[in-house]
N, C-alpha and C positions, 0 to 999 in steps of 0.2 A: 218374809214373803207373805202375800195376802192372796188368799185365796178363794175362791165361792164356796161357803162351809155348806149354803145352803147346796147348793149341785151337787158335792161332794156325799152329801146326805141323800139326797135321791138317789145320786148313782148305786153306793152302796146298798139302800135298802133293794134299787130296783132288782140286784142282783138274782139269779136264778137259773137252775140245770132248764135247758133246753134239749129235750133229745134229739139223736139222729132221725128219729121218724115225723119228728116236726122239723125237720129244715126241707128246705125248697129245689135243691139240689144244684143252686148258682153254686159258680166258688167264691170262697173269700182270697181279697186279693193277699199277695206273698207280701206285701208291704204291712199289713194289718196283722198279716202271722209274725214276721220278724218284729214288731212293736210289740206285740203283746210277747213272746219271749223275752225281748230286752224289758218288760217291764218286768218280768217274774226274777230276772238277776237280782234287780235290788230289793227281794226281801231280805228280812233280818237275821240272822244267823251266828250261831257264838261261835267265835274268834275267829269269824268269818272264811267260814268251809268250804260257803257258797258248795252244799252237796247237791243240788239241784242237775240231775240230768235228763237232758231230752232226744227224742228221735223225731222228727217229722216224717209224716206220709203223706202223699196227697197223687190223684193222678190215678195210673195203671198200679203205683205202689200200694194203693189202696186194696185192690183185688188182691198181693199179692199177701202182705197182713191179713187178710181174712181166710186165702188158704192157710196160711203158717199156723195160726191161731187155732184153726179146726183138726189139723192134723196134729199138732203137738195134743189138743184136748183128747182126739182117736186115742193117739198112742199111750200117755200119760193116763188113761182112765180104764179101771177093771172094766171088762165087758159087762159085769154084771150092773154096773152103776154108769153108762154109757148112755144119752140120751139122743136121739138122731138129729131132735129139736133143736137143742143146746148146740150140737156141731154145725150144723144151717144155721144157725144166728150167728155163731163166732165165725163162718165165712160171710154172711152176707150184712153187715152191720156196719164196720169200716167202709163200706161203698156208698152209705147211705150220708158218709160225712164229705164236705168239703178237704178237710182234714184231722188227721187224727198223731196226737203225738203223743210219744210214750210218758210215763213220770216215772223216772229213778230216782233212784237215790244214793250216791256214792258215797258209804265209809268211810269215815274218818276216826280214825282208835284216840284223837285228844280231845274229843267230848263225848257223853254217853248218848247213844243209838237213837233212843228219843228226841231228843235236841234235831238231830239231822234229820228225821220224820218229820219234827214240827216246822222246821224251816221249810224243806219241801213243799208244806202245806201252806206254809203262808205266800210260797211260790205260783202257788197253783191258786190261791187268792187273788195274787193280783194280774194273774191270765184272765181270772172269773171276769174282774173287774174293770180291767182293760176290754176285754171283748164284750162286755156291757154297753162300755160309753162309745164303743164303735158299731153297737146293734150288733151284734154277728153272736148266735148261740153258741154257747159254750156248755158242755156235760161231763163231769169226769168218773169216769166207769170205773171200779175197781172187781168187776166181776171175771166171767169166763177164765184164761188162765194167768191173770195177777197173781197168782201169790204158788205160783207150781216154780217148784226150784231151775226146769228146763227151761224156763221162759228168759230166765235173767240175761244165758249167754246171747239169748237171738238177740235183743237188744242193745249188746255193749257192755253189759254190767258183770262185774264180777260175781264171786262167792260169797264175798261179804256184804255188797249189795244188796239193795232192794230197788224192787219191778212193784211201782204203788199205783199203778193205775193207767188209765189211757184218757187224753182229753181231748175229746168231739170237739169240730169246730163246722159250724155251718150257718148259710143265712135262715133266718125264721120265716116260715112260711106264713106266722100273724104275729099279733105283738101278744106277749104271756100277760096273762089277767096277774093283778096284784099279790103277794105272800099276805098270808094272813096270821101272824105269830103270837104268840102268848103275849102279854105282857111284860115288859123285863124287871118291873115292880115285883113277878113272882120268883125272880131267878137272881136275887140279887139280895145282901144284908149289906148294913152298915154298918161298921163299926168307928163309929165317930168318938173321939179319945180326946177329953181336952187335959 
């Protein structure tokens, strides 16, 4: 197969988290959500677990994710460590997206835990990447309450489960100025063995 390495090369580096406070408040169409899920299936994954789970929101469901999220943070958080702030954001932040869908990650006990993490990740790679080449911001939050044990059943997920995060989707209200990265000459040795 031949491909345009050079495109493939922009697309990739143009890559970049777009937040919900820079999108526009158009929606992205359900045709552009369902491609970039179908594109996040085929990542890699040992002995193919495919542990990648999703939730989509979008709509009035959105409002409704942002209640859930501020009252599980209410309840799950000592009074003493309670921010008013933090529960106004976790209600009003999923509104500010087009769509937002969950990242699981379903167990699998014949590889170890990491494996199913990293494939997830590479999952949510090529959402990044898909919703890159189609313009449409993509951000994935692993804040507010990702990583609280209560969170896993609203979502679908079991015990053994992981709740990795939430991915923003929305149109950009301008186009994101360029990433500016280190060098990969500093992050990188050779060991060249003849």
């Amino acid at each position: 197969m031949a491909y345009n390495t050079q495109q493939i090369n922009q697309l990739i580096q143009s890559r970049r988290s777009i937040f919900p406070n820079q999108y526009s408040g158009e929606k992205v169409s359900h045709e552009i959500v369902e491609q970039i899920l179908e594109n996040a299936n085929y990542a890699p994954n040992h002995r193919r677990t495919e542990p990648w789970r999703f939730m989509v929101f979008t709509g009035k469901a959105l409002e409704k994710l942002g209640k859930v999220q501020a009252e599980l943070y209410k309840t799950a958080t000592p009074p003493e460590k309670f921010k008013e702030k933090m529960y106004q954001k976790l209600q009003t932040k999923p509104t500010l997206a087009s769509h937002v869908i969950t990242i699981g990650m379903q167990r699998n006990p014949v590889v170890p835990e990491i494996e199913e993490i990293e494939a997830v990740a590479c999952a949510v790679q090529n959402m990044y990447l898909t919703a890159t080449a189609y313009g449409i911001g993509a951000y994935w939050g692993s804040g507010g309450i990702t990583y609280y044990q209560e969170a896993k059943e609203l979502f679908g997920l079991g015990e053994k489960d992981k709740l990795l995060g939430f991915f923003f989707l929305g149109i950009p209200k301008t186009t994101p100025p360029p990433y500016k990265r280190q060098p990969i000459t500093n992050k990188v040795i050779w060991a060249d063995i003849d």
